[in-house]
Structures are given as C-alpha cells and as structure tokens.
C-alpha positions in Angstrom: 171.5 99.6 258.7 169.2 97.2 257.0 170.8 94.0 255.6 171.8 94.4 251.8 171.1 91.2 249.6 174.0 89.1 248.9 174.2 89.4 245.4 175.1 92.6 246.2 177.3 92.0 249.5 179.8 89.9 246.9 179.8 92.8 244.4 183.8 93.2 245.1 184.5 89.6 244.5 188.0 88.0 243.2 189.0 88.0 239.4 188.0 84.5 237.6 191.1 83.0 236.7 190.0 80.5 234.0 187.2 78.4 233.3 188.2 74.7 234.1 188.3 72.4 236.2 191.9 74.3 238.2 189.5 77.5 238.8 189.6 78.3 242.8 187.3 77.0 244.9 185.0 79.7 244.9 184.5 80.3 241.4 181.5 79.1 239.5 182.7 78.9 236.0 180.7 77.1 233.6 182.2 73.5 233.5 180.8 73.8 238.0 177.0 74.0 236.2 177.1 71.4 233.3 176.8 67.8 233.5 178.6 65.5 231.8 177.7 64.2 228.6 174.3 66.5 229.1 173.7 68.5 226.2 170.6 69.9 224.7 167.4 68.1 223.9 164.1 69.7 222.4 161.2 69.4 224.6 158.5 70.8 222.2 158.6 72.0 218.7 156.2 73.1 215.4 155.3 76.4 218.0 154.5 79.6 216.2 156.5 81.7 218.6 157.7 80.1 222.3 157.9 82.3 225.7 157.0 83.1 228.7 158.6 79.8 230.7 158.3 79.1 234.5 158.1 76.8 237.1 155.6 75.9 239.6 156.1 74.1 243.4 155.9 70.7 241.7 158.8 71.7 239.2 156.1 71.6 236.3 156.9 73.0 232.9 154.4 75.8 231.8 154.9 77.9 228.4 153.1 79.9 226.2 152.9 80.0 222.0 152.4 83.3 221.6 151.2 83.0 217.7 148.2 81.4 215.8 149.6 78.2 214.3 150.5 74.6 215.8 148.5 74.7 219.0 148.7 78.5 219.9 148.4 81.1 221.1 147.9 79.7 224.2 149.1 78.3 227.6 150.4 74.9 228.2 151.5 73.0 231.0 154.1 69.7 231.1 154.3 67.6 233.8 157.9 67.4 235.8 157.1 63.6 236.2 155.0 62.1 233.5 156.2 64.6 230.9 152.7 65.0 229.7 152.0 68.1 227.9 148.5 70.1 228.3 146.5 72.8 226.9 145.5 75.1 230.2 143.9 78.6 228.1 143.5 80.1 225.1 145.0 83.4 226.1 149.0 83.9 225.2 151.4 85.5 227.5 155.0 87.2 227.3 155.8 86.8 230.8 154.6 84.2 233.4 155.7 83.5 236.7 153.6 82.0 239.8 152.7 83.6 242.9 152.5 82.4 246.6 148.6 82.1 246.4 148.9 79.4 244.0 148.0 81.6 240.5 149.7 81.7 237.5 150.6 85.6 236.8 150.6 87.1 233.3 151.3 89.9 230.7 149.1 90.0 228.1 151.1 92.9 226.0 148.5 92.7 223.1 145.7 93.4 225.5 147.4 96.0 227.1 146.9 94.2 230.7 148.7 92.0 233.2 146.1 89.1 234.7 146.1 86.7 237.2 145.1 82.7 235.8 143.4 80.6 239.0 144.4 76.9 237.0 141.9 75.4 239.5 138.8 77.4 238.4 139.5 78.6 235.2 139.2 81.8 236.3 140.9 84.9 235.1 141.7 88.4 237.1 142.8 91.5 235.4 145.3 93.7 237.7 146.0 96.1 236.0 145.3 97.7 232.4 146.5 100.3 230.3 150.1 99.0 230.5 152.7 97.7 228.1 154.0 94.6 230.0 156.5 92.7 228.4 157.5 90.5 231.5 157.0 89.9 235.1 158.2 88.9 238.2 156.4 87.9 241.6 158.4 87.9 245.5 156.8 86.1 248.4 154.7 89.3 249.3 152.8 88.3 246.0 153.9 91.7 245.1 154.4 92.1 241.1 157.3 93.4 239.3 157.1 94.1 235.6 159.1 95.7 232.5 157.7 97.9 230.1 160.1 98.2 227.7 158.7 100.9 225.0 158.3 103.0 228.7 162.1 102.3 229.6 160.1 101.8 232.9 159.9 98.9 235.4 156.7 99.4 237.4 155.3 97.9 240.8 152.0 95.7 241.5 150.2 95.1 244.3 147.5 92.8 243.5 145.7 93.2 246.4 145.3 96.8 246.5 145.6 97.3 242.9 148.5 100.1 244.0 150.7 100.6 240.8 153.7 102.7 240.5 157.0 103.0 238.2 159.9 102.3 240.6 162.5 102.7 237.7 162.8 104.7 234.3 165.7 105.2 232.2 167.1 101.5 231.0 166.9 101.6 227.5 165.0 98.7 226.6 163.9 96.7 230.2 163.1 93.6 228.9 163.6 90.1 230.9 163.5 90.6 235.3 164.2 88.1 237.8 164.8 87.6 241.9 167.6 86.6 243.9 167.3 83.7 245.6 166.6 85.6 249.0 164.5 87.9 246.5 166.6 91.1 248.3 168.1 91.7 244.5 166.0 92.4 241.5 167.8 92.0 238.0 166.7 93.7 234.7 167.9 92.9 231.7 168.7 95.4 229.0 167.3 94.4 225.4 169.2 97.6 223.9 172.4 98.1 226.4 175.4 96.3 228.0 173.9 95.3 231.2 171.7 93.4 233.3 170.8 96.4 236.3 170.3 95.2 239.6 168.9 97.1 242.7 168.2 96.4 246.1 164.3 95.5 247.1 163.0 97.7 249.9 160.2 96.5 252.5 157.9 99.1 250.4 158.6 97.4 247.1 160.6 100.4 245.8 163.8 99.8 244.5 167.7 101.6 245.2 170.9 101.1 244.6 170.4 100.9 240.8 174.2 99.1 239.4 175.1 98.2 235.9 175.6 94.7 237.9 176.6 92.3 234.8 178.2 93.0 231.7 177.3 91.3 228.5 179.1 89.6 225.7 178.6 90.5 222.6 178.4 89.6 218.8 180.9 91.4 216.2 179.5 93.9 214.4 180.7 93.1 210.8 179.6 96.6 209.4 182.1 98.3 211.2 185.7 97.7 210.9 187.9 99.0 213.4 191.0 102.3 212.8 193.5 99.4 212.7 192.0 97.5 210.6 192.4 94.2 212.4 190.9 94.2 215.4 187.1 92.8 215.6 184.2 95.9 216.7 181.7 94.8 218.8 178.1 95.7 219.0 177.0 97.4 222.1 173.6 95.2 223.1 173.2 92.0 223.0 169.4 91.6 223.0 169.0 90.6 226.6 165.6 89.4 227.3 164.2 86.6 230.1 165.7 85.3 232.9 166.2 83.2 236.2 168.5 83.0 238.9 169.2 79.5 241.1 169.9 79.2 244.7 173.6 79.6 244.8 173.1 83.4 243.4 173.5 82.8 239.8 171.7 84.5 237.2 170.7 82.9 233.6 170.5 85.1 230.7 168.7 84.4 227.2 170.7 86.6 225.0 171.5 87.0 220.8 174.4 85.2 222.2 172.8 81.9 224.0 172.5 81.6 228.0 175.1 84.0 229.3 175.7 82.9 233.3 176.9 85.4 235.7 177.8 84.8 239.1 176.6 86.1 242.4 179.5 89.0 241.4 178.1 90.2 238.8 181.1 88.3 236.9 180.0 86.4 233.4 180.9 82.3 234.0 180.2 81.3 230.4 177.9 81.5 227.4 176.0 78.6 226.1 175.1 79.1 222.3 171.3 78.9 220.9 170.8 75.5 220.5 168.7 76.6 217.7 168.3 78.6 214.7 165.5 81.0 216.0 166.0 83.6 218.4 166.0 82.9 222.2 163.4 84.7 224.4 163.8 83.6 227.6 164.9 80.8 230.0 163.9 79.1 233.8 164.7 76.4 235.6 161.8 73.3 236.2 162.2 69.7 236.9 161.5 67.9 240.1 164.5 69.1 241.5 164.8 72.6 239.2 167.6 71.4 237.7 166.9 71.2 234.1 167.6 74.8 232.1 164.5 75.4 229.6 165.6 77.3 226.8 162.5 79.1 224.3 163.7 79.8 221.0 161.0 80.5 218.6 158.9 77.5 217.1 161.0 74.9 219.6 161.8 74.7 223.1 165.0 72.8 224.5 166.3 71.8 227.6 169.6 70.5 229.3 170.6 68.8 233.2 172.6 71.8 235.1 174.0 71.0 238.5 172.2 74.0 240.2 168.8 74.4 241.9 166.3 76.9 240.6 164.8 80.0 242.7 161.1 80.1 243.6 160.7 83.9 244.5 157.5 82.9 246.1 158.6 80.4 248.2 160.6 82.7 249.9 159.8 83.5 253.8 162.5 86.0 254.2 159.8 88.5 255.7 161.1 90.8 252.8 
C-alpha cells in the first residue's frame, strides 16, 4: 500500500482545547507561530494591485503589480539580505512559484498562458496556452499544478513534454494551491465554498482522495437575519485565495478574513486580520530562514516574523 502524505495520516487528530499558552503539547495554536512583540510592517506600497508572492532558495522576495500605475505591471524581486528591491520584467503574473531548474513559473491570466521566466537570460517560455490560470504550483518533479477557476478545474503540467490534463473539476471557484511539505498533499483553496480540498499526489501527477480537508471561518452576513432573531448568519465562502504551507505541515490561508492557519489536521489554529484596508490575495513565506509571512493586499504588501520554516516544493527529494 503506498505511503499516504502526512497531512493526511493526522486527519483523525485530537480536538484543540484552547488557544494559549496551556494548549497540549501537540497543538499548534496561533500564539506556537507568533513572535513576541512582532506585528505587521509594510514591505512595499503605492502598487496598483499586489500578487503573486514566492520565495526562491536564497529566501528572496519576488512579487508582481498586476496593474498599470506605480511601477507595474510587472515583476519584482527583493533581496532576503540587503532588502533591495528590483524591477526583473514587464510582464504581470497571478501566480508565481519557482521550479527545481532554477526558473521562475507563471500565469499570465490576461494572455491566456502559463510561462516559464529564465531570470539569468531574460528569457521567456510559454507552456501552455489557451488556458485560464489563475495560480500555480510546482513539486520537485518540476511538474506544474494550476487552478482555473472560471473552469472549476485544476489541471496538470508537464513542462517537459508539454502533457496537459484536468486532474480535478467540480470546486466551485479553485483559486489559491499549495504543497505539503513532503509535497504528497496538494491543497486548493475554494474562492466560492467552505473549504480548502486536499488530495493525495500520485507518482503520475494525478490526484485522489479528494477531502473537504479545512473548514473556513467566516464573516456575518448582515443581510440575513436569523428565525430567532438573535443569533448572527454567516456567509458560506470566505473568498479563499493564495497560499503556503511550512515544514511542520501547516497551511497559510489569504482569506476576506486575514491569514486563517490550519494545522496538519485540517483543524483552523487562528485567523490573523488584514493588516490593511484592501483585499488580501495571497501569502508565502521568504526570508533567509522562511520565516517572515508576506501578506499582498492590494496597493501594499506587509510582512510579520512567524516561528515556522517555509516549504520549498522544489526542494523536495522525496522521489515523489
């Protein structure tokens, strides 16, 4: 029987008790991930429209402004030590994420394409075309996961081959997708639903198992009142778009909410709200040691210390 992923293997976990510092030892509330007297600080701002954040090896920052205005659209790069911020391309992407040979991976949703960006020569592949990409994920294979969320499908990439196949349809609204740590587990988030769906990654690049893994919080929805008149109605999405996971299974999701955390359970630790007033899109751990939590939200990007280490899918040697 082939190994399941241990995001799944801990699906049947114990009950959180509380979210302090008397939580049992194997719990991974919220206060286990802050620091101290770390809050948010903004990184970048005067953007038209922030998203697409990832991290390479190095723990460099890398963004795109989506929108004419300030210096978009385009890509940009800062530096995990000297904090230096750069222009790499005039071409805007929803989704970025980098790949075990090195290049920077891309949808382009306006062009109706997802490309591959070689930083070193400038140069620019196009994989596949006549999609609707909205964001992407690459495992240590350099295969390519991606959402398209209009489809309700998420669909397969091998950039090699150029072999391209929908390996799920019927989420309502696929929008952000990440790895496990081990990259066994994929995770979709749900733009228009309750969940973030997780399935198991086979040696093909198919997916199974398909679970409504994580449930999300969600606002009150003041236009509805509830038959007893006091009790608050809740809406049933939550706007779930990009995100991450780190290396002790937790996932990080960019919600209408803030950063909702889940553990490797499935179970929510904690929501942090939007530090600002626009929309969040998406978040990912960077920094020399991945441990500072990059937050896009709109024209301004923040950040905050976490006590975790970020995933790099592509890093992984897992044979997977």
């Amino acid at each position: 029987m082939q190994r399941l992923s241990y995001a799944l293997v801990f699906a049947c976990g114990l009950i959180s008790l509380s979210t302090n510092a008397q939580d049992l030892g194997g719990d991974m509330s919220l206060n286990k991930l802050l620091v101290p007297g770390s809050g948010w600080a903004v990184v970048v701002d005067g953007l038209a429209f922030a998203d697409g954040p990832c991290s390479d090896a190095e723990g460099n920052f890398y963004y795109s402004d989506m929108r004419p205005g300030g210096e978009g659209p385009g890509l940009f790069r800062i530096g995990a030590t000297d904090g230096v911020r750069r222009k790499l391309s005039d071409a805007a992407a929803s989704g970025l994420m980098f790949g075990p040979d090195g290049r920077l991976y891309a949808c382009q949703s306006g062009e109706q394409r997802v490309v591959a960006f070689d930083l070193k020569s400038g140069l620019m592949e196009v994989l596949a075309e006549d999609v609707k990409p909205n964001d992407l994920v690459v495992n240590s294979k350099g295969h390519l996961y991606f959402t398209e969320t209009r489809d309700h499908q998420v669909t397969f990439l091998n950039p090699e081959t150029k072999e391209r196949r929908a390996v799920d349809t019927g989420i309502t609204a696929p929008n952000g997708i990440a790895l496990s740590a081990d990259g066994g587990t994929l995770a979709v988030s749900d733009a228009r639903g309750m969940h973030v769906w997780v399935f198991r990654v086979e040696a093909d690049g198919s997916l199974k198992f398909k679970e409504p893994f994580m449930t999300f919080r969600t606002a009150v929805d003041n236009t509805k009142k509830h038959p007893d008149g006091r009790s608050p109605v809740y809406k049933g999405f939550c706007r779930g778009d990009g995100m991450t996971s780190d290396m002790e299974g937790r996932w990080y999701v960019a919600t209408e909410l803030g950063v909702q955390f889940f553990d490797p359970a499935g179970r929510i630790s904690g929501v942090l709200p939007n530090p600002g007033a626009k929309g969040m899109t998406s978040v990912c751990l960077a920094g020399t040691k991945r441990d500072w939590l990059y937050a896009t939200c709109g024209d301004t990007i923040y950040r905050r210390q976490v006590k975790a280490e970020g995933a790099l899918y592509f890093l992984n040697r897992s044979g997977r």
